[in-house]
ChimeraX commands (.cxc) that place a marker at each C-alpha (Angstrom):
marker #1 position -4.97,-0.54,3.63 radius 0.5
marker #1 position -1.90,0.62,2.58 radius 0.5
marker #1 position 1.85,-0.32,2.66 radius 0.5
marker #1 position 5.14,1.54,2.69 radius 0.5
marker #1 position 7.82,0.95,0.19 radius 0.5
marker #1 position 10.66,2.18,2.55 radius 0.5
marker #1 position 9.90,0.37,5.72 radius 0.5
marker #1 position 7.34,-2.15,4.85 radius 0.5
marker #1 position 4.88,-1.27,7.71 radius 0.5
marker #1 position 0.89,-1.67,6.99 radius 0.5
marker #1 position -1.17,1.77,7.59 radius 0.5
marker #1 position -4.89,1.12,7.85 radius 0.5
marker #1 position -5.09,5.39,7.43 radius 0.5
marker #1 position -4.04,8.27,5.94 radius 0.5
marker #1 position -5.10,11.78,6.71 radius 0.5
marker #1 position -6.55,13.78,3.86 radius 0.5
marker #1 position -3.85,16.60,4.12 radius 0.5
marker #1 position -0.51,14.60,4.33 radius 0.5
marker #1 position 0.18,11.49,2.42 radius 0.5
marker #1 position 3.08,9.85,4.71 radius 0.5
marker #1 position 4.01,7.04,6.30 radius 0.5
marker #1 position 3.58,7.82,10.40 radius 0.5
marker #1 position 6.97,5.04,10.97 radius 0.5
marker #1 position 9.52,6.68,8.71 radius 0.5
marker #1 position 7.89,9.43,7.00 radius 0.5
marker #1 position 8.00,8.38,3.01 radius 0.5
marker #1 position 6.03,10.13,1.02 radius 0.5
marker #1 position 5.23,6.71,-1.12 radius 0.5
marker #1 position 2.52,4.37,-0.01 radius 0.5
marker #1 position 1.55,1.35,-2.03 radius 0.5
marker #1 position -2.12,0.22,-1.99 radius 0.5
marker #1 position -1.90,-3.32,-0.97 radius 0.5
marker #1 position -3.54,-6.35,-2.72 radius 0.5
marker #1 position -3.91,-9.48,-2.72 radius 0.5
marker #1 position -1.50,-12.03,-3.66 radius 0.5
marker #1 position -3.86,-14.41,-5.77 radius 0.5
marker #1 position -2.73,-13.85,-9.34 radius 0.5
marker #1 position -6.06,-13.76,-11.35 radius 0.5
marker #1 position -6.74,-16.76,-14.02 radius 0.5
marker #1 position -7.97,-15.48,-17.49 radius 0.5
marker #1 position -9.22,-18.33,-19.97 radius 0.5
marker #1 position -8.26,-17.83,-23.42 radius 0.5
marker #1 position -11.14,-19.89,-25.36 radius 0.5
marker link #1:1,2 radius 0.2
marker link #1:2,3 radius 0.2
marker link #1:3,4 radius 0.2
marker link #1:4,5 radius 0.2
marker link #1:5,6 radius 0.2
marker link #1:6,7 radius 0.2
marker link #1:7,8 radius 0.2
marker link #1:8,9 radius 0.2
marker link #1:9,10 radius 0.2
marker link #1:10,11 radius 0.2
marker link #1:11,12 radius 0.2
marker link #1:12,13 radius 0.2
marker link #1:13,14 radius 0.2
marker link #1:14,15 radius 0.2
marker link #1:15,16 radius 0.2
marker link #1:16,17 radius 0.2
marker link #1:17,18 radius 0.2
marker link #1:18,19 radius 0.2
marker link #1:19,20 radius 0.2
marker link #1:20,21 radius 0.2
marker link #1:21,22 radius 0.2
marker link #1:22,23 radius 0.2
marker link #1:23,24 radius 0.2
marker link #1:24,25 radius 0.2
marker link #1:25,26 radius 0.2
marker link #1:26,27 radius 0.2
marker link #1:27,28 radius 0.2
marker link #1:28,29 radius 0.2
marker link #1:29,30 radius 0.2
marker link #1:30,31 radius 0.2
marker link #1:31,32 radius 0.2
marker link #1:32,33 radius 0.2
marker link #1:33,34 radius 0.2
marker link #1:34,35 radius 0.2
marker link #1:35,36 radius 0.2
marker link #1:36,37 radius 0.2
marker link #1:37,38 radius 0.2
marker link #1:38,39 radius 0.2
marker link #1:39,40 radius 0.2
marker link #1:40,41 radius 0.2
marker link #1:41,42 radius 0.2
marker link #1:42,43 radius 0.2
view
């Protein structure tokens, strides 16, 4: 899944030739993740 910068819409896919978003056309999209920050220990 993947989320644009510009107008914050999620798009599930992309086509293989064009990389934009099909709302406002950006050529950026962001891979989203999840917002759980991970814990490291540090023994």
């Amino acid at each position: 899944m993947y989320v644009c910068p510009k107008c914050g819409k999620e798009i599930e896919k992309i086509e293989q030739k064009f990389v934009r978003c099909p709302y406002c056309g950006s050529r950026i999209l962001m891979k989203k993740r999840p917002p759980i920050a991970k814990e490291v220990s540090t023994d």
